[in-house]
C-alpha positions as CSV (number, residue, x, y, z in Angstrom):
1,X,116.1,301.2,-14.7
2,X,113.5,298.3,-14.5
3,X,113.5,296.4,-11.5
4,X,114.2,292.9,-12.4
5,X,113.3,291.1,-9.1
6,X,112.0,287.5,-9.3
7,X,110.3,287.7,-6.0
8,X,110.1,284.6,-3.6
9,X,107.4,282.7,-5.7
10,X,109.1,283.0,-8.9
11,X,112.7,282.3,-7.3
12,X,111.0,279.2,-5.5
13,X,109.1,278.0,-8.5
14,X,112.6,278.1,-10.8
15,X,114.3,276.0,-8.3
16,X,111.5,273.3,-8.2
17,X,112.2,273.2,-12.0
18,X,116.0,273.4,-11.6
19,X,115.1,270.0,-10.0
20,X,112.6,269.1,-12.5
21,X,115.7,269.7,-14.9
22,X,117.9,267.4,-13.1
23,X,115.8,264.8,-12.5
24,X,115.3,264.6,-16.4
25,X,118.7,264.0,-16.5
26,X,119.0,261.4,-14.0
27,X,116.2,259.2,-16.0
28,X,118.3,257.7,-18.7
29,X,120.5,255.6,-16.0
30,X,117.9,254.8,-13.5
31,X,117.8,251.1,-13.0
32,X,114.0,250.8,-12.1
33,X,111.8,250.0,-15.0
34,X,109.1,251.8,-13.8
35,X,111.0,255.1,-13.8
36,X,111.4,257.3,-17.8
37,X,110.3,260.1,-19.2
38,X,107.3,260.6,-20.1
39,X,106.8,262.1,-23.6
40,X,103.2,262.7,-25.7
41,X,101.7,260.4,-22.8
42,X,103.9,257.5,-23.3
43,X,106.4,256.4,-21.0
44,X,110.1,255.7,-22.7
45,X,112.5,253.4,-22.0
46,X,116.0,252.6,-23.7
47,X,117.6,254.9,-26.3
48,X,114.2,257.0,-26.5
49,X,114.3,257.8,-22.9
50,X,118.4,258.0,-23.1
51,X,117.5,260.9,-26.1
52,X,114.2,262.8,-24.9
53,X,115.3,262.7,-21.1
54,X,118.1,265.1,-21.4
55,X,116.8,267.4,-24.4
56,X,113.7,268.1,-22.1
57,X,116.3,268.7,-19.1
58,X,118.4,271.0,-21.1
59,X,115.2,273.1,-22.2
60,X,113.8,273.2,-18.5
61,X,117.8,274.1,-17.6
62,X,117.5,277.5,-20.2
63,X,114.3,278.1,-18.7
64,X,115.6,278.0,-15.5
65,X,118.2,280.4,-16.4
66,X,115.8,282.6,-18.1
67,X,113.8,283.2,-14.9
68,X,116.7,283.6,-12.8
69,X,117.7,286.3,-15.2
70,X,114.5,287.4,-15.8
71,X,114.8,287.2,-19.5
72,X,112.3,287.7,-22.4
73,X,112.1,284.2,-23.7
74,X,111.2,283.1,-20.7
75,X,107.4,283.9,-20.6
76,X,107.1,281.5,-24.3
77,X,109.2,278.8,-22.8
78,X,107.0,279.1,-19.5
79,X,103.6,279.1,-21.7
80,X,104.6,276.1,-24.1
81,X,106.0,274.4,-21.0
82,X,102.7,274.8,-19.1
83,X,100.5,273.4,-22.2
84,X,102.9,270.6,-22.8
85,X,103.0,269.4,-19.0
86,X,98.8,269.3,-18.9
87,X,98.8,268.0,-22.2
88,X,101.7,265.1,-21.5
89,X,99.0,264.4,-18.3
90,X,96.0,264.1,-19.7
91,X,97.5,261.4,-22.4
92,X,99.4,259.5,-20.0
93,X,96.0,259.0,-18.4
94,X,94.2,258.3,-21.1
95,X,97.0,255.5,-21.8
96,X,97.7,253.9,-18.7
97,X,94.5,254.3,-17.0
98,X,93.5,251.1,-15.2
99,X,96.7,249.7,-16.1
100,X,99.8,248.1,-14.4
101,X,101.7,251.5,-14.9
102,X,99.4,253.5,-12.9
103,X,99.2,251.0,-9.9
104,X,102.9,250.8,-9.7
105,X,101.8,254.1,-7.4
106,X,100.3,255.2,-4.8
107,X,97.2,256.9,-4.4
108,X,99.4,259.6,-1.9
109,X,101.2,259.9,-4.9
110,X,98.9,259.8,-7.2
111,X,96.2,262.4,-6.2
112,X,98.9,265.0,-5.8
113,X,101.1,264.9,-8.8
114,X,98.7,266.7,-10.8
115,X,98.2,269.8,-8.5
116,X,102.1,270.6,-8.0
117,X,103.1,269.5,-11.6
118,X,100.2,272.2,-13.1
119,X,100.7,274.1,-10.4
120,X,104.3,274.8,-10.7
121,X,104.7,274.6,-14.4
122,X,101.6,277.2,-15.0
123,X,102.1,279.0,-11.8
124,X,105.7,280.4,-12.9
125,X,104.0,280.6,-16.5
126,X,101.4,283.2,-15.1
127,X,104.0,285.0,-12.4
128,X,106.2,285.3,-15.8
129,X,103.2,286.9,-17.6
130,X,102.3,289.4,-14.9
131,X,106.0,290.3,-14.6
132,X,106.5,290.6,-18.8
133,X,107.2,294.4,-18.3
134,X,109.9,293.6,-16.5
135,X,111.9,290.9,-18.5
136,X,115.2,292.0,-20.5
């Protein structure tokens, strides 16, 4: 029998997006109208945001579970994931550069987003890959 160990990394990695996941959730009744989802590079608000918010937590939720349980679909969720999050980045710059939107932050929050949101998205993509032998 396989042995179906996450390891530390990968077990660390699905809880930051078990609180990615939860987060998504929490978006639709946030009162600050700064804070929504961000889909395609676009910031929602109101019934978009109430719609998008919870369908992307509910897929980051079954990707969660797939890691914990170290299942198959977890290495195409991880991959599509990983583009979508770099993608979703790169418009949302594109869109909101110089704008109100992107000064509503800080630079300490600014500067580092981008490291642990591609960092954790395609760091558990890759740990996934390497470990493809061993998902069930």
């Amino acid at each position: 029998m396989k042995d179906k160990s996450r390891g530390v990394t990968l077990t660390i990695l699905a809880l930051l997006l078990a609180l990615m996941a939860i987060s998504n959730f929490d978006k639709p009744f946030s009162h600050n109208p700064g804070v929504g989802f961000v889909f395609l590079g676009t910031r929602l608000s109101g019934v978009s945001n109430m719609i998008v918010a919870p369908i992307f937590g509910i897929i980051l939720a079954v990707y969660v579970y797939a890691i914990i349980a170290m299942r198959n679909f977890a290495l195409p969720i991880g991959i599509l994931y990983a583009a979508y999050v770099i993608i979703n980045m790169l418009l949302f710059i594109l869109k909101y550069h110089g704008s109100a939107v992107m000064q509503e932050h800080s630079w300490a929050y600014l500067i580092p987003y981008p490291f642990v949101a591609i960092g954790v998205s395609s760091g558990a993509a890759v740990l996934l890959y390497r470990r493809k032998a061993d998902l069930g």
